[in-house]
C-alpha positions as CSV (number, residue, x, y, z in Angstrom):
1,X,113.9,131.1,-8.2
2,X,115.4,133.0,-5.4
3,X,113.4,134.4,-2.5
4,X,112.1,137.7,-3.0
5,X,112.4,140.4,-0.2
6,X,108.2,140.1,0.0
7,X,106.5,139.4,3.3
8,X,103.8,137.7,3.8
9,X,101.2,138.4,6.5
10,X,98.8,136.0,7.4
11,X,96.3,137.0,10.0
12,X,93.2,135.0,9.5
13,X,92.8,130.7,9.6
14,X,92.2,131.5,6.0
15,X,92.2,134.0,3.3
16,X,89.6,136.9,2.7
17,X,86.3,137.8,4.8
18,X,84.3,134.8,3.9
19,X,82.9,131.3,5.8
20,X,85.5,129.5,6.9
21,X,85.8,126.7,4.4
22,X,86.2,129.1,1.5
23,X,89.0,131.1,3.7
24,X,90.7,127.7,4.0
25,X,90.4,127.2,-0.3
26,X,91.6,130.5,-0.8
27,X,94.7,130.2,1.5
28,X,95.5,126.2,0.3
29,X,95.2,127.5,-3.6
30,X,97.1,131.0,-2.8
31,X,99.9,129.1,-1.5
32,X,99.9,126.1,-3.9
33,X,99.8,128.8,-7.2
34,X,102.7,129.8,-5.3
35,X,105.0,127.0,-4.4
36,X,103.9,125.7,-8.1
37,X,105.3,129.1,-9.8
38,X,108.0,129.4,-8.0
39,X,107.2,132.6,-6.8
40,X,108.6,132.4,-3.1
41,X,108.4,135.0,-0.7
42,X,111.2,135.6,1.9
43,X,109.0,135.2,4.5
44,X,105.8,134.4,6.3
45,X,104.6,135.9,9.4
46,X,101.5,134.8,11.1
47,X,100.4,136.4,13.8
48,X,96.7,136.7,15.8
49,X,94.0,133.8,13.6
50,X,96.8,133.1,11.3
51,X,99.2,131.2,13.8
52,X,96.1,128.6,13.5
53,X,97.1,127.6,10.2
54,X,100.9,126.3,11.3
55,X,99.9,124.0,13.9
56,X,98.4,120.4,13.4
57,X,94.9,119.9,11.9
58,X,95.9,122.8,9.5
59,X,94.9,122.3,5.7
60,X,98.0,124.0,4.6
61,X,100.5,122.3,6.6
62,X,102.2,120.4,3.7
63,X,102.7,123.6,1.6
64,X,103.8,125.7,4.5
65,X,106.3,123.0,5.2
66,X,107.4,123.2,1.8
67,X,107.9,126.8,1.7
68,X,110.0,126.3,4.6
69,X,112.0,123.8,2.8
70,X,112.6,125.9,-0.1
71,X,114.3,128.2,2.5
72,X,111.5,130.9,3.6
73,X,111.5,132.1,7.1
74,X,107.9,131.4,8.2
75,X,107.5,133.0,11.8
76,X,104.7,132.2,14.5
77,X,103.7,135.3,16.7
78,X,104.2,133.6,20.7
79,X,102.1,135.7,22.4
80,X,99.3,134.9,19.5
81,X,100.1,130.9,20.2
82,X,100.4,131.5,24.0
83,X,96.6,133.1,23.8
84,X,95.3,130.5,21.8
85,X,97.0,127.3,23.4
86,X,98.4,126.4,20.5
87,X,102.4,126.3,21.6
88,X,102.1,122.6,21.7
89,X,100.6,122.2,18.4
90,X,103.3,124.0,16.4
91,X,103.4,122.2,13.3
92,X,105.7,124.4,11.0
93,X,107.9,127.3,11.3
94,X,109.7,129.1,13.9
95,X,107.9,130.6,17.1
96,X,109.0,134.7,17.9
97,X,107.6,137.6,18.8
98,X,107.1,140.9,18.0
99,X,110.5,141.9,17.2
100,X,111.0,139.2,14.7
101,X,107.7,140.4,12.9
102,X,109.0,143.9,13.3
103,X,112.5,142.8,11.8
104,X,111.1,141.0,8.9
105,X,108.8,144.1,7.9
106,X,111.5,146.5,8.4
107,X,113.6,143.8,5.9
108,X,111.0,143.2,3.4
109,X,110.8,145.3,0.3
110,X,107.3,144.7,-0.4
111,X,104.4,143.3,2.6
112,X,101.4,141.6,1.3
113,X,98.8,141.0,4.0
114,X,96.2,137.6,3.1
């Protein structure tokens, strides 16, 4: 399937307003259903928490490496990496800033925050 024009926000290590473990389960099955069904966005933008998830230790490194293979633009907020002292832990994805958030929102047809 072709990308859509959806963005994807991620702004949590996880998914939803739970403990942490079931955030983690939510986000790993959210983005496996999705990779499985073939039902790609064009791109993923993780900015504050969710830069967390893109560097190494994450649980869903292997399926956001995947997305990124199948040609979505998944984007790590710098300043949110630079706060956290995560820059050196990058494990997927491209490191921006704001303007390359701003661009992909401004592009997408359809944002869906996690």
């Amino acid at each position: 399937m072709l990308q859509s024009e959806t963005l994807v926000t991620i702004t949590r290590a996880g998914m939803g307003h739970a403990d942490e473990a079931l955030q983690q389960s939510l986000l790993t099955t959210w983005l496996t259903l999705t990779l499985e069904n073939d039902m790609l966005p064009g791109a993923v933008a993780c900015y504050t928490d969710g830069v967390k998830v893109a560097c190494e230790g994450s649980p869903v490194i292997e399926q956001l490496r995947e997305l990124e293979s199948r040609g979505v633009h998944v984007i790590l907020c710098k300043t949110c990496l630079d706060r956290f002292g995560l820059a050196d832990q990058v494990a997927v994805g491209v490191i921006g800033g704001m303007g390359d958030i701003i661009a992909a929102q401004t592009k997408a047809k359809k944002v869906v925050a996690l």
